[in-house]
N, C-alpha and C positions, 0 to 999 in steps of 0.2 A: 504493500500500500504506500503511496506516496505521501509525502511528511511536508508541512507549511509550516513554517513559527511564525505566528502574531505576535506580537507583544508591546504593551504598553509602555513609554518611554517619557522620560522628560529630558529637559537639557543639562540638569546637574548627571543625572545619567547613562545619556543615550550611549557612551561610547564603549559603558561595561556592558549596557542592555545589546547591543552590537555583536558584539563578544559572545554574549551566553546563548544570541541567535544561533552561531556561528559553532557553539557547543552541540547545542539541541535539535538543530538543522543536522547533525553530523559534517563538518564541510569535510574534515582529515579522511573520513570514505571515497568522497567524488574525489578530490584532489590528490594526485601523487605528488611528494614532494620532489621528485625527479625533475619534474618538468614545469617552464617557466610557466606563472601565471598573469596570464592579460589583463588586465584591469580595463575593465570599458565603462568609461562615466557617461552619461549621458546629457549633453548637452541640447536641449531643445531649441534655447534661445541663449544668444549671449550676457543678455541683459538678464539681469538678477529680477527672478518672480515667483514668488512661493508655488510650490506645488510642480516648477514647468523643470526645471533642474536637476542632476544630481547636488544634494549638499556637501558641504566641506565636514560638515561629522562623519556624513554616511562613507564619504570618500577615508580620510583621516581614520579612522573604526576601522574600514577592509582591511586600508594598508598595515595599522600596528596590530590587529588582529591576527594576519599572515604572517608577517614578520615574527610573531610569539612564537607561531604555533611550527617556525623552522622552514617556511619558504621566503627564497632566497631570490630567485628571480621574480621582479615584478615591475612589469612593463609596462606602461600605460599609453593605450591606442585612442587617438582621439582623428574625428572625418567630420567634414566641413557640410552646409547643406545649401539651400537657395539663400537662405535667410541668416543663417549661421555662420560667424566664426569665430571659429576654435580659441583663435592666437586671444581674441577678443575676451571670449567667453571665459579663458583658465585666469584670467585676469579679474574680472566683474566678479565672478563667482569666487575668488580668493583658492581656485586648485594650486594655483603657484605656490603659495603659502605651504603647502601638504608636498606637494611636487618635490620642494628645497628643503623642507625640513626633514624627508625618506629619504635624501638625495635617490631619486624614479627618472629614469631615461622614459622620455616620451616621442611615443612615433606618431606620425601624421600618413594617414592613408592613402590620403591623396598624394604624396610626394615623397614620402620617406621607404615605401614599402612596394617589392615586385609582384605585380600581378601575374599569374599565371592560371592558363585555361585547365580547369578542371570539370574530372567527368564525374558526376556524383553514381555513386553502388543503389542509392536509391532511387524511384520512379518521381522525377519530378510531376508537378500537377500542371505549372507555366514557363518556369526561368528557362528552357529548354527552347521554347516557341518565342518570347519576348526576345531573349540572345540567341538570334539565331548563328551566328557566328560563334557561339558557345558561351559558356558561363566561368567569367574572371572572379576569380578569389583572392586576397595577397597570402604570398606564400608564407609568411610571416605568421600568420594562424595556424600552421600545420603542425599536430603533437606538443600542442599547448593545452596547458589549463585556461579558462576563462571565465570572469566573472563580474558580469553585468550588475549596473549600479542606476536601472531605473525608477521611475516615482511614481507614486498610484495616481492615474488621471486618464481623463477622457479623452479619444483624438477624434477630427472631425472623418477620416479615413474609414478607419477601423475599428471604430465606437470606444474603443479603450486600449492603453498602450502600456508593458512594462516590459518581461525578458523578453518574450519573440521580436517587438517589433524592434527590443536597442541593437539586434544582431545586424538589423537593416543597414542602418548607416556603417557597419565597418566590414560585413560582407558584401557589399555591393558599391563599386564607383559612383562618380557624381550622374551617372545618368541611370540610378535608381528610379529617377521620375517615371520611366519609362512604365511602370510599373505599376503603379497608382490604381490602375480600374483594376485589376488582381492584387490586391495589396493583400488580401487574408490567404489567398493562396501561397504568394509569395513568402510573405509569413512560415507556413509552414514547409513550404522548401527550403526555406534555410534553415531550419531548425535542423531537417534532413541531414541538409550538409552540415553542420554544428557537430553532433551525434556522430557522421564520419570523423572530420580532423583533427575536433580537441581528444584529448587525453581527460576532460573534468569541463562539465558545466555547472558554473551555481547563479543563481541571484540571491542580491541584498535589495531589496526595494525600501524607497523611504515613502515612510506614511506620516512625515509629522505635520506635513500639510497634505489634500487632497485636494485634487482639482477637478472641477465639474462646468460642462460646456465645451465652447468649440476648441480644444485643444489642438497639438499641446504647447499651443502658448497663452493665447488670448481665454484664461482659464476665471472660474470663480473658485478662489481656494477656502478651504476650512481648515480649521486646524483640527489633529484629528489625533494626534500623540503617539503614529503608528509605525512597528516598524515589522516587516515581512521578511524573510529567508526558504529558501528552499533549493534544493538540485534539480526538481523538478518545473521546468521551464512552463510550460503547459498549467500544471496545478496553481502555483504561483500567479498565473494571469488569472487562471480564473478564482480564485481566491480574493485577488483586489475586486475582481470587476463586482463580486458578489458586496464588497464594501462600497463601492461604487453607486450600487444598487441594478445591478442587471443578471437577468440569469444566465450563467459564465457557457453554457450549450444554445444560446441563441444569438453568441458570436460565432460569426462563423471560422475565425483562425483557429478560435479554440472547441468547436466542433472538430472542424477538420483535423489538428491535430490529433484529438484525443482518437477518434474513428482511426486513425494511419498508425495508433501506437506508437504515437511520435511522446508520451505525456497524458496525463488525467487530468481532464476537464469535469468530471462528475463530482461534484462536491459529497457526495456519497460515499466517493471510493477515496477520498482524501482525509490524511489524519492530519486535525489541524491541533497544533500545540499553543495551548497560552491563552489569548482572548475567544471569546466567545462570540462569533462573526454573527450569529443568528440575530445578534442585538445590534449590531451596527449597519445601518443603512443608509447613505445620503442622498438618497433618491435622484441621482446625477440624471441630468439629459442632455446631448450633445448639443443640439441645435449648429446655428452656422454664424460665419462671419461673414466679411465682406469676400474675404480670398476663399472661403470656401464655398462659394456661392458662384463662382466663376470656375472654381475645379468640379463643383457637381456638375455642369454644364456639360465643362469639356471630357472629363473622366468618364462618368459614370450618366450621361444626360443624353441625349441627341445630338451631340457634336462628338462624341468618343472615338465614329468613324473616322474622323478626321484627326485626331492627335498625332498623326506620323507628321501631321504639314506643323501644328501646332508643338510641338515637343521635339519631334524628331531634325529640326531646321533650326534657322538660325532666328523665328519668329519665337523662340520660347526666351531668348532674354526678353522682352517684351513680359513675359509673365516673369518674371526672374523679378526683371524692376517693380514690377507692379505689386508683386509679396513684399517684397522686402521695404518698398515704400511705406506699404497700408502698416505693416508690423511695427515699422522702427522709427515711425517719422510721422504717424497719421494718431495709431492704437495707443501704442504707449507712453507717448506725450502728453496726448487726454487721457486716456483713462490708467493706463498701469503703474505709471510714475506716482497717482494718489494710493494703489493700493500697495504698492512698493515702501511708500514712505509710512502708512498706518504700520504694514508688518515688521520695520523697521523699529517704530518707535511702540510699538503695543503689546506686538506680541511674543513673548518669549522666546520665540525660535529665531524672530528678528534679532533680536537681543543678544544671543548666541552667535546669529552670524555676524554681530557688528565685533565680537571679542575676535576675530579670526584675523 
């Protein structure tokens, strides 16, 4: 039976409560200390916004966590998106801080690491047909451990996002867009491949905030004191989604995973350790933004036939500027920069990261 740790955290404690996940989860099972382990923080947005991030405890916890427990290698993979940068984001978010103080070699996907075509042992469902020229991986992920550090929140795609989707951004190049109208497929093809290359998968998920709406930036967060672990990649998604407030089999990535025996999406067949989920619900709804109002169109609308002229050309900066405009120059100016500044000054987790 696959194993979730809930557990309730504050910020005088989270980085033992981190720790004892990290016990009760089993990681020393999934993980050989042989082989190096990847750290993948998940960067949504580079600007600092509760619930849309990895945190710098959740980050800071993995690493002296690992480090205790005799792994020695640990490498931290970080990949760029329409909206996002990195170089930007390890800075806002205070990873540097964590980066310098483990002294952690960090690699950039897009430029630091060789891609090479690989054939996966499993049946893909799309990445097959989408790449038809074949499916690039960096080789750099081969016979590694890895361990995902996403946050319990909604995305406008794939109605909710933590381990499967953060595999997206560092197994796939920057023209993962391609992608978008199969997003829950593609989901579970990577996971596919995940399950081939690494030697150890885990996730740490931070729940100290959640976020509910069109994610995963433009989010309404709650504070929520949560923090999730599991090896089971699958279980763990649907375990948020069910905090979330959705029922974790009427997604479809984590249907489809659980059906392909990729992971358990049945809340049934999951032991979940510590909090009592049946009590927490935030009755999240995704609804849209303005940029996702223009990708239901083009994705998943009446115009999908056409995203080869759209996506596949040189007409997709055009959407490129247009995301990143609405996000970082429209949304956050007006509205995120106020809720930015309340969770700064109000609310304890704010206050936590102002000590970083």
């Amino acid at each position: 039976m696959s194993k979730v740790v809930v557990l309730k955290t504050s910020p005088e404690t989270v980085l033992e409560d981190i720790d004892r996940a990290f016990d009760l989860a089993e990681i020393e099972k999934e993980f050989s200390k042989d082989s190096p382990t990847i750290i993948k923080p998940n960067i949504s947005w580079h600007f600092l916004y509760p619930a849309s991030n990895t945190t710098p405890w959740q980050f800071e916890a993995t690493v002296a966590s690992l480090q205790k427990r005799g792994y020695k290698e640990l490498p931290v993979v970080e990949n760029n998106t329409v909206v996002t940068n990195p170089f930007k984001g390890e800075k806002l978010l205070k990873f540097d801080r964590i980066i310098q103080k483990y002294n952690l070699p960090v690699y950039y996907n897009f430029k630091d690491l060789k891609w090479v075509k690989y054939e996966p042992k499993s049946e893909m469902l799309v990445l097959h047909k989408i790449y038809r020229k074949g499916i690039y991986i960096p080789e750099f992920f081969f016979k590694k451990n890895i361990i995902h550090l996403p946050t319990v929140k909604t995305h406008i795609y794939s109605t909710t996002t933590g381990a499967m989707k953060n595999a997206f951004g560092g197994l796939l190049n920057t023209k993962r867009h391609y992608t978008h109208t199969w997003i829950h497929e593609t989901l579970v093809d990577l996971l596919a491949i995940q399950k081939e290359i690494h030697t150890g998968i885990f996730t740490l998920m931070d729940g100290t905030h959640i976020g509910c709406g069109p994610g995963p930036r433009t989010l309404e967060p709650h504070e929520a004191d949560l923090i999730l672990a599991s090896s089971d990649s699958v279980a763990i998604d649907a375990v948020a989604s069910k905090i979330l407030g959705f029922d974790p089999l009427s997604i479809k990535y984590i249907r489809l995973a659980h059906e392909r025996g990729l992971g358990t999406g049945d809340l049934k067949e999951i032991e979940i350790i510590g909090e009592d989920i049946d009590k927490i619900n935030y009755n999240c709804r995704v609804g849209d933004n303005l940029a996702s109002l223009v990708g239901d169109i083009l994705w998943f609308g009446p115009l999908k036939g056409l995203q080869w002229l759209f996506f596949h050309t040189p007409l997709v900066y055009i959407f490129v500027f247009g995301s990143s405009f609405y996000h970082d120059f429209l949304w956050y100016p007006i509205k995120g920069k106020k809720i930015v500044k309340d969770y700064l000054e109000n609310s304890k987790w704010g206050k936590l990261f102002n000590k970083y």
